[in-house]
LUMNU-554582 format. One record per residue (C-alpha): residue in three letters; x, y, z. Coordinates in Angstrom, 2 decimals. Each point is the difference from the previous one (the first is absolute). Example, Ala and Ser with C-alpha at 12.3 -4.5 7.8 and 13.67 -1.06 7.14 Angstrom:
BEGIN
("ala"; (12.30; -4.50; 7.80))
("ser"; (1.37; 3.44; -0.66))
//
This chain:
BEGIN
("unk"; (0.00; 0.00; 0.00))
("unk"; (2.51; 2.38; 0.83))
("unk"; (1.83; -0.53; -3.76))
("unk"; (-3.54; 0.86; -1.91))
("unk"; (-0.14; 3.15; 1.38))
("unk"; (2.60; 2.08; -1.59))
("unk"; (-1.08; -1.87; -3.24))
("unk"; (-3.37; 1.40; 0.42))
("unk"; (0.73; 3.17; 0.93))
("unk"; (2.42; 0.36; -3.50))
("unk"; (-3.00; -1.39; -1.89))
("unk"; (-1.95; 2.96; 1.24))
("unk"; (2.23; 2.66; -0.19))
("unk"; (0.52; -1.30; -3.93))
("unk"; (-3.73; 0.46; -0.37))
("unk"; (-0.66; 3.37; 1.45))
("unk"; (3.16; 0.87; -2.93))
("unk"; (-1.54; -1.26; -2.69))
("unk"; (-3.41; 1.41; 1.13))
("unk"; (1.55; 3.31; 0.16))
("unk"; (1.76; -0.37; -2.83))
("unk"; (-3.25; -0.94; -2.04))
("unk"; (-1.58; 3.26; 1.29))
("unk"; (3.19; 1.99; -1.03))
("unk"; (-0.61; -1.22; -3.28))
("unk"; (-3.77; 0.47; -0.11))
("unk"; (0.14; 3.75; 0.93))
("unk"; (2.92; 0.64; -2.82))
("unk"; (-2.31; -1.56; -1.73))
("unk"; (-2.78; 1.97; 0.50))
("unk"; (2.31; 3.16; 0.12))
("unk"; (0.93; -0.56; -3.29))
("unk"; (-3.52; -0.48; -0.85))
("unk"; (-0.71; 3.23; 1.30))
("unk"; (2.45; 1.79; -1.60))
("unk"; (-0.91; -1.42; -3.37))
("unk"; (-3.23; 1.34; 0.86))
("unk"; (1.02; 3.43; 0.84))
("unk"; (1.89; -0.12; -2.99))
("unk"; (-2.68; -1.18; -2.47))
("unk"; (-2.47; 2.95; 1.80))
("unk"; (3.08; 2.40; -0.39))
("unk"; (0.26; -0.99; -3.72))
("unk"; (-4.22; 0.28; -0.70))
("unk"; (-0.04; 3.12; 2.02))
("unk"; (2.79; 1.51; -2.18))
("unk"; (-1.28; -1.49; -3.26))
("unk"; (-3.66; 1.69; 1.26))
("unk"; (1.54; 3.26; 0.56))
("unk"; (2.10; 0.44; -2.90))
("unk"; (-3.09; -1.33; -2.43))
("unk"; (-3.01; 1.23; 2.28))
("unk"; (0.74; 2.10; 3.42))
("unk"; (2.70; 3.07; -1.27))
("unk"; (-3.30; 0.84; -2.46))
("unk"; (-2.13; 0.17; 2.72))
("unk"; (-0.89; 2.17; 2.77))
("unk"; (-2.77; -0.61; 2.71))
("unk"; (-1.33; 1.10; 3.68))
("unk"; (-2.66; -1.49; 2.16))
("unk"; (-0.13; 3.71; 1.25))
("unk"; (-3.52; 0.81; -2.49))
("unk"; (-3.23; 0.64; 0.95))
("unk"; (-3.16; 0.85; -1.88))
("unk"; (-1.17; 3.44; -0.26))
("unk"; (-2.90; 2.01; -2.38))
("unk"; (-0.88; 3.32; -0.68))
("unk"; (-3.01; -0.07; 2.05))
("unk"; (-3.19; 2.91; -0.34))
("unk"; (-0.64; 2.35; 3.02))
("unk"; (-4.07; -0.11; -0.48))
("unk"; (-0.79; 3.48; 1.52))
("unk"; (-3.41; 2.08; -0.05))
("unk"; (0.00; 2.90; -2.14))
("unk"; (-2.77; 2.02; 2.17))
("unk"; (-0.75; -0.27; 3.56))
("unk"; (-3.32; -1.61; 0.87))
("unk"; (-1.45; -2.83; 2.67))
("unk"; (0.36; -3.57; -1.53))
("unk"; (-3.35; -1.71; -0.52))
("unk"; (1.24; -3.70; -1.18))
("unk"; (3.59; -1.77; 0.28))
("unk"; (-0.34; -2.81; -3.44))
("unk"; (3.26; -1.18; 1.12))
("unk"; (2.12; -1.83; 2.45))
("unk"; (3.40; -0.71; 0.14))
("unk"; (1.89; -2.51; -2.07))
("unk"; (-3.06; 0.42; -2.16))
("unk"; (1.34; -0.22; -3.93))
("unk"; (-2.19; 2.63; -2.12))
("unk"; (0.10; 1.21; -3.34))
("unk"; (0.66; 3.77; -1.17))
("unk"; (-3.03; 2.05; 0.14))
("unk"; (-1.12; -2.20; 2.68))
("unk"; (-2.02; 1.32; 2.62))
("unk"; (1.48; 0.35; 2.87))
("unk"; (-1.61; 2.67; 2.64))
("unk"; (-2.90; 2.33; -0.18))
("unk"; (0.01; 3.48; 1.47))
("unk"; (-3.30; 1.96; 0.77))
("unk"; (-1.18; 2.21; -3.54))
("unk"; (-2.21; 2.25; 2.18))
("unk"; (1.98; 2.99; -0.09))
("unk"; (1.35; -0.68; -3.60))
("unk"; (-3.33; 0.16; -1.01))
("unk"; (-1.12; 2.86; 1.77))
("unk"; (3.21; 1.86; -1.87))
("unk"; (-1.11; -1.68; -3.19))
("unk"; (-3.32; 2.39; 0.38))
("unk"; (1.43; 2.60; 0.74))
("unk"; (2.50; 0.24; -2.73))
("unk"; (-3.00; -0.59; -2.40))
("unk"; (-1.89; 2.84; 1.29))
("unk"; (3.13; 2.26; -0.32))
("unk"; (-0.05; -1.30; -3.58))
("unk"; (-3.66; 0.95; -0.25))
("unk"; (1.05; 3.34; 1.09))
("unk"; (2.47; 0.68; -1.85))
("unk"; (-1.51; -0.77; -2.95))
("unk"; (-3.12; 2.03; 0.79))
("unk"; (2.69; 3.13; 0.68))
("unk"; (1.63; -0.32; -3.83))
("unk"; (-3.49; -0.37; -1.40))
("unk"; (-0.88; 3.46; 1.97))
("unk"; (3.10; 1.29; -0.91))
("unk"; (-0.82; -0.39; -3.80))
("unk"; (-3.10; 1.58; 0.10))
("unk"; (1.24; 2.82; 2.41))
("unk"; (2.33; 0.50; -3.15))
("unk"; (-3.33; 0.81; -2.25))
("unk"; (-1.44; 2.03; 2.22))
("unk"; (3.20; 2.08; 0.44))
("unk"; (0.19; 0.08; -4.00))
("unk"; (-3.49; 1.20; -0.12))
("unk"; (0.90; 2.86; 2.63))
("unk"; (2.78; 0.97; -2.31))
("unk"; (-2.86; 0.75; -2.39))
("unk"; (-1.74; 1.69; 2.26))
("unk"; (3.19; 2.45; 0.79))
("unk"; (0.28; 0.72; -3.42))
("unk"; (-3.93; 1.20; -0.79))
("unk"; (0.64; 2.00; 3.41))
("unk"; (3.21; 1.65; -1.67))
("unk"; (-2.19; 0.50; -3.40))
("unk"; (-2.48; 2.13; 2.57))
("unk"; (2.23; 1.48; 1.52))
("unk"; (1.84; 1.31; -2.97))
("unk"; (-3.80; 1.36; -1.70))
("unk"; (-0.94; 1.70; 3.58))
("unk"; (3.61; 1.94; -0.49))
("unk"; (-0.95; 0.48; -3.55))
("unk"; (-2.87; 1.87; 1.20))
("unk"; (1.26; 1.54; 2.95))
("unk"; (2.56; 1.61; -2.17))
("unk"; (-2.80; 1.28; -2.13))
("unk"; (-1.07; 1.52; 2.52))
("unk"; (2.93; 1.49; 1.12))
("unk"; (1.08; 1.24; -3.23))
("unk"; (-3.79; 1.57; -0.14))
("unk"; (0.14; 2.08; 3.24))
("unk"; (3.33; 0.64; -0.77))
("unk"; (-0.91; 2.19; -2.94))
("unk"; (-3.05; 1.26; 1.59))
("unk"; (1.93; 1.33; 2.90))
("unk"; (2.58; 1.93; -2.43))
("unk"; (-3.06; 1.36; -2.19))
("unk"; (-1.45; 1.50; 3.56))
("unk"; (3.18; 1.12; 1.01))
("unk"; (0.46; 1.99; -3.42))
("unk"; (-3.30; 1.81; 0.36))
("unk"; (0.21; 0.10; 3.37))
("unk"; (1.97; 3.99; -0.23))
("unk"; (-2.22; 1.02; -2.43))
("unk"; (-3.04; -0.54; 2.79))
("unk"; (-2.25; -2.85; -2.84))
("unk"; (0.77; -2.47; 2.78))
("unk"; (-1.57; 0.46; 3.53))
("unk"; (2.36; -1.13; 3.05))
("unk"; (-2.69; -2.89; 0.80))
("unk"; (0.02; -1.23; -3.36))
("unk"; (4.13; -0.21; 0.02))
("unk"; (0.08; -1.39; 3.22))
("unk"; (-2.23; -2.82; -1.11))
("unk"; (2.08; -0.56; -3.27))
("unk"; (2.92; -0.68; 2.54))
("unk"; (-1.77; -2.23; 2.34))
("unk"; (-0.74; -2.16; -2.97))
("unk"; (3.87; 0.20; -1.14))
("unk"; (0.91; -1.19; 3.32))
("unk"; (-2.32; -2.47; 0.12))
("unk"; (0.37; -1.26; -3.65))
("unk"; (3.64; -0.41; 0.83))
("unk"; (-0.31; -1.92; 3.42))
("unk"; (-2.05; -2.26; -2.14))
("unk"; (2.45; -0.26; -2.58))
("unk"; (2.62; -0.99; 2.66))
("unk"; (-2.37; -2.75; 1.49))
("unk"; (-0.46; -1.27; -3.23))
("unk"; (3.65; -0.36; -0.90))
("unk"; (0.87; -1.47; 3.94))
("unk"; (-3.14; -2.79; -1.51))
("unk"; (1.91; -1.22; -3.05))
("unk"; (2.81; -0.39; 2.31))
("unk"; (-1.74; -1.66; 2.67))
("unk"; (-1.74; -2.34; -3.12))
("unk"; (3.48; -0.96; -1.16))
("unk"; (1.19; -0.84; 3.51))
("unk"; (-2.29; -1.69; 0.97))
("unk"; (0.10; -2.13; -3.51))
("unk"; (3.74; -0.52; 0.55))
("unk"; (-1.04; -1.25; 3.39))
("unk"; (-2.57; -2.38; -1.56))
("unk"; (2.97; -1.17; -2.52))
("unk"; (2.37; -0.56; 2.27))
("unk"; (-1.96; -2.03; 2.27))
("unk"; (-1.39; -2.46; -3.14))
("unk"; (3.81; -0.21; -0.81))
("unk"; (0.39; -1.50; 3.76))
("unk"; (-3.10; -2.00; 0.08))
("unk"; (1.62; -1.35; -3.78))
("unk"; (3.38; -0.87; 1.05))
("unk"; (-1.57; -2.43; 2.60))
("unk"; (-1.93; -2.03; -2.63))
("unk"; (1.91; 0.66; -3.38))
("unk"; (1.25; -3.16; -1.43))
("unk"; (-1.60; -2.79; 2.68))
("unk"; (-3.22; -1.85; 0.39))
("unk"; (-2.14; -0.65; 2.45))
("unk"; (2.17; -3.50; 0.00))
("unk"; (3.63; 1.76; -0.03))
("unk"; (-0.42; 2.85; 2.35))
("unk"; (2.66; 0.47; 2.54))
("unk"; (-2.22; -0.09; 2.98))
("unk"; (-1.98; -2.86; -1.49))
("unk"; (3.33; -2.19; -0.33))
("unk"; (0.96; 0.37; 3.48))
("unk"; (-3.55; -0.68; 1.00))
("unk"; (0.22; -3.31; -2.02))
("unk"; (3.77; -0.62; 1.50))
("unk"; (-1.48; 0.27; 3.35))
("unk"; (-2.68; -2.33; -1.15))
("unk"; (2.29; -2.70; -1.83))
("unk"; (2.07; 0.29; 3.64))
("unk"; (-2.84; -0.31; 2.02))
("unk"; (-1.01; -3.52; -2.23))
("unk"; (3.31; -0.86; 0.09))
("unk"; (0.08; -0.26; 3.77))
("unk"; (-3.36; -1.72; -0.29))
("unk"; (2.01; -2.61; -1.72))
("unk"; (2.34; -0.15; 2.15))
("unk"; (-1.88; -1.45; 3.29))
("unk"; (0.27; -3.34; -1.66))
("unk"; (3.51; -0.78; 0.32))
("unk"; (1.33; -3.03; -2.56))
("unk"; (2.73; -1.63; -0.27))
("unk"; (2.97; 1.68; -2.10))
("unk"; (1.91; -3.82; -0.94))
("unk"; (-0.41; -3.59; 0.12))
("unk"; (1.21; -1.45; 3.48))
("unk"; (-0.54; -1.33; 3.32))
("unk"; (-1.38; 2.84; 2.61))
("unk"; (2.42; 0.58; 3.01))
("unk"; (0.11; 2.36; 3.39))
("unk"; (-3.74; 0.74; -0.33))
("unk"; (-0.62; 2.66; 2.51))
("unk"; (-3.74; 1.41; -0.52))
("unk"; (-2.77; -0.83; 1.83))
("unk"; (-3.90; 0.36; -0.93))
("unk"; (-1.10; 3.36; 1.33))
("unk"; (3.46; 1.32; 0.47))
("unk"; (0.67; 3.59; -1.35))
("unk"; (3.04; -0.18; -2.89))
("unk"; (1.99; 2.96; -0.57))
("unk"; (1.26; 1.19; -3.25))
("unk"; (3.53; -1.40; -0.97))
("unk"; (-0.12; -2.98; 2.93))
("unk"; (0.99; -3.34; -0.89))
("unk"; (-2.62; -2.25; 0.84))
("unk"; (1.47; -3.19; -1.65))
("unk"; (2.52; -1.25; -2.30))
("unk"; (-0.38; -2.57; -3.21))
("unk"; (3.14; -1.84; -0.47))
("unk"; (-0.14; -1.32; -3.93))
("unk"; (1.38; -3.63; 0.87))
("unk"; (0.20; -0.49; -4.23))
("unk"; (2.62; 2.34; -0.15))
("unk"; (2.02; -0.25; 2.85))
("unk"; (4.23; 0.25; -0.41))
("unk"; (2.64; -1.28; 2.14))
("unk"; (2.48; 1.87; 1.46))
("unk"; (3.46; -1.85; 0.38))
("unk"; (3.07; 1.55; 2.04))
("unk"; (2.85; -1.47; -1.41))
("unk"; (3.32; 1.00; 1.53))
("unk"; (1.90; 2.93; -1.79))
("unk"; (3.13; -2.53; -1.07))
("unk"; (-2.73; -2.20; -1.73))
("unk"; (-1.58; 2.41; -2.42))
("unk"; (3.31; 0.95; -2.14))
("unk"; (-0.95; -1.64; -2.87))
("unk"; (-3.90; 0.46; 0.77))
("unk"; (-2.24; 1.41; -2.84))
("unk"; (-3.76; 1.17; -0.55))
("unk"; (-1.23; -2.43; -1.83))
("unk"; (2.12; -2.93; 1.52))
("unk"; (-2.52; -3.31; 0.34))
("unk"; (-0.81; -1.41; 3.48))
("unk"; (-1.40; -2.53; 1.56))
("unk"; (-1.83; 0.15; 3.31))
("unk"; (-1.29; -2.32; 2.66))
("unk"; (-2.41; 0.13; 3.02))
("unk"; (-0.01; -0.94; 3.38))
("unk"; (-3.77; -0.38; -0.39))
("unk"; (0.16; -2.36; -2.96))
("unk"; (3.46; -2.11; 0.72))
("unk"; (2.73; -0.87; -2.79))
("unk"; (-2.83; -1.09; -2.12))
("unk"; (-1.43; 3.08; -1.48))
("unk"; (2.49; 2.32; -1.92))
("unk"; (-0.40; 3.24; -1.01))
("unk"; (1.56; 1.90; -3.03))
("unk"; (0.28; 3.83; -0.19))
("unk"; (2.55; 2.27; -0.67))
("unk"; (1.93; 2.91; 1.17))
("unk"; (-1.83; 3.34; -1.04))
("unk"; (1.96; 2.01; 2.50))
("unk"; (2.26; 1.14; 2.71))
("unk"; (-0.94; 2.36; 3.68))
("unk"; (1.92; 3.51; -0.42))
("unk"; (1.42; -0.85; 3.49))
("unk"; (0.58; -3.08; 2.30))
("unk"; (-1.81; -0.81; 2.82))
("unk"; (1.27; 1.71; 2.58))
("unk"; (0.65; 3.39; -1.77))
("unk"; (-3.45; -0.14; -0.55))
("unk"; (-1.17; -0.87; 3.59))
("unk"; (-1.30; 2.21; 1.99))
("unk"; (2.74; 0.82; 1.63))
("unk"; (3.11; -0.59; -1.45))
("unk"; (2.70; -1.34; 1.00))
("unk"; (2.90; 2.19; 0.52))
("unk"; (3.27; -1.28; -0.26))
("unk"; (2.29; 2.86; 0.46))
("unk"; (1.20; -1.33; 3.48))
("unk"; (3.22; -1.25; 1.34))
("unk"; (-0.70; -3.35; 0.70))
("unk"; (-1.77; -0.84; -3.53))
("unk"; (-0.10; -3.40; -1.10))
("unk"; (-0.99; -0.80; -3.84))
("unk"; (-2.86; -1.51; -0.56))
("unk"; (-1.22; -1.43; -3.48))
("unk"; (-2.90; 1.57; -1.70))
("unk"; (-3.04; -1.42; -1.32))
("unk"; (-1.66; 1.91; -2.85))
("unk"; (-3.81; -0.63; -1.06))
("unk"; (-0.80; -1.83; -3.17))
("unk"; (-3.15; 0.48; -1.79))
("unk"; (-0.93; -3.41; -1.50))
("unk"; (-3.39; 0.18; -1.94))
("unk"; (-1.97; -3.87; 0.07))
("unk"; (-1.71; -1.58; -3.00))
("unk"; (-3.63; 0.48; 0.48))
("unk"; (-1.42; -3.10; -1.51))
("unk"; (2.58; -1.82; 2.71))
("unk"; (-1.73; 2.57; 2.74))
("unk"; (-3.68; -0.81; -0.83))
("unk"; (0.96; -3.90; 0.38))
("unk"; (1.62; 0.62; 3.23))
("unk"; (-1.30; 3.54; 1.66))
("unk"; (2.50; 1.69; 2.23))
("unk"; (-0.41; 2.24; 2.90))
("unk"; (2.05; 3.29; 1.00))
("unk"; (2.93; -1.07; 2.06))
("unk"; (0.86; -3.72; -0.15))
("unk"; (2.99; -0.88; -0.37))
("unk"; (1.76; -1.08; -3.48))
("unk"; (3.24; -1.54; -1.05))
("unk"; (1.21; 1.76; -3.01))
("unk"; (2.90; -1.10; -2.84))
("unk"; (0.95; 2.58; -2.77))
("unk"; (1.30; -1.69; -2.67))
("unk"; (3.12; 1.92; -0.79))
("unk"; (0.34; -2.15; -3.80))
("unk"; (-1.94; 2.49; -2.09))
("unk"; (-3.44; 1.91; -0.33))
//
């Protein structure tokens, strides 16, 4: 017994040796396995890059945006009926709230009875113009009498005139008695007051005509070359009219583009003011996708450039195609609200990341609808346009 002992004991020791041994050459083996693996995926990878990757550019920093419509009243009234809800798709000229016409159609009278009115003051202005022309008329047979009563009064005149100097002649000679002569120059005196009255008529006649001229020249510039349809107070009236129907039009609020309503926030009953967004329509047909690629990545980046796109709400499986149509003026963070300022002592570069407009395919979008914000994975193919 004690000889088989150290004969065991070698036996053993041999065994754990070639056991180790066995696993020395196992893990080489794998090792080498490995290696020729990491080679092989070295060798694709480089093979991919120089056929595939170095023409390619891509970010999973994208998200879906749209050029969504404010919907805002254009008057301020109460709302009588909300048609719509959120996440409701409508159409364009959908409607989408009603606002109370009571006061629009109170101004809608009385815009047509200022039209009425003004209208009834052109149509009296126009005839004021023929009665004006017919005092004209008038003037002139009152200058016409005017001028025969100075005819006569200088008749007269020239009458007592010469019957005063034939008095006054014979007056030395005694053939005239004082009485007489005094009575021949009463009736000079008054033969020549009535001449002067006579002469003040004509001009009072002719002023008075001028008067009646000038004021059928006034009433004539206000109507000469309109109609009762082109008058200048008659065209405000209807502007005022027009507005007034306009704003009637206007308490039925529709929808400006396709799309899905968002942020609805009027009420039935509630007062809307003028210019107050009370929801928006985001037109899910025609939404874009914004992709921030860094600023090393877009050196050889062109509008134009196709892309591909995938969503995290569809998976791998659905691809989009679009293409670049344009580039922010300004990354990010110059654009934030507050900027960044890097003007300090301790600065530390950071890379940029510009926005990239990337416009979808819209048959691809009506198969698979996307909604503002979700995330995409973009690729620009760098290749060609």
């Amino acid at each position: 017994m004690a000889d088989a002992t150290p004969e065991f004991t070698s036996d053993t020791s041999r065994a754990a040796d070639d056991a180790q041994a066995q696993r020395l050459e196992t893990r080489k083996k794998w090792m080498m396995r490995l290696g020729l693996a990491v080679l092989v995926i070295g060798a694709i990878y480089g093979l991919w890059y120089v056929l595939v990757g170095r023409h390619q550019v891509s970010t999973d920093n994208a998200y879906v945006n749209a050029e969504s419509a404010q919907v805002t009243p254009l008057i301020s009234a109460q709302a009588t009926e909300v048609l719509v809800s959120d996440t409701q798709a409508v159409k364009r000229g959908a409607i989408l709230v009603k606002l109370d016409p009571t006061n629009a159609r109170i101004a809608i009278a009385q815009a047509e009875a200022d039209l009425a009115e003004a209208r009834r003051k052109f149509r009296q202005t126009v005839a004021t113009s023929s009665a004006l022309a017919a005092q004209v008329e008038a003037r002139g047979a009152d200058i016409g009498q005017a001028r025969a009563q100075l005819a006569a009064a200088q008749a007269d005149f020239d009458k007592a005139r010469v019957d005063l100097r034939r008095r006054e002649a014979l007056a030395p000679n005694g053939a005239v008695s004082g009485e007489e002569l005094t009575s021949a120059r009463k009736a000079y005196a008054a033969a020549q007051a009535a001449l002067q009255q006579a002469r003040a008529g004509v001009t009072t006649a002719q002023a008075t005509r001028g008067a009646a001229e000038g004021q059928l020249a006034s009433n004539e510039a206000l109507v000469r070359g309109s109609t009762v349809d082109s008058d200048p107070a008659v065209l405000v009236a209807k502007a005022k009219l027009d507005n007034a129907r306009l704003d009637l039009e206007r308490t039925i609020i529709r929808a400006p583009i396709d799309g899905v309503v968002t942020r609805r926030q009027v009420q039935v009953g509630q007062r809307v003011a003028q210019g107050t967004p009370i929801m928006s329509i985001v037109p899910i047909s025609q939404v874009y996708v914004d992709a921030n690629f860094k600023e090393r990545q877009l050196r050889y980046v062109r509008v134009g450039m196709p892309a591909t796109l995938t969503s995290d709400l569809y998976g791998g499986d659905v691809v989009y195609h679009g293409k670049v149509v344009g580039f922010s003026a300004g990354t990010g963070s110059s654009m934030a609200l507050i900027p960044a300022q890097n003007a300090t002592g301790n600065w530390i570069k950071v890379v940029q990341r510009l926005p990239v407009r990337i416009a979808l395919d819209p048959k691809e979008l009506a198969a698979h609808p996307l909604r503002v914000g979700l995330s995409m994975e973009a690729e620009i193919d760098l290749s060609g346009e």
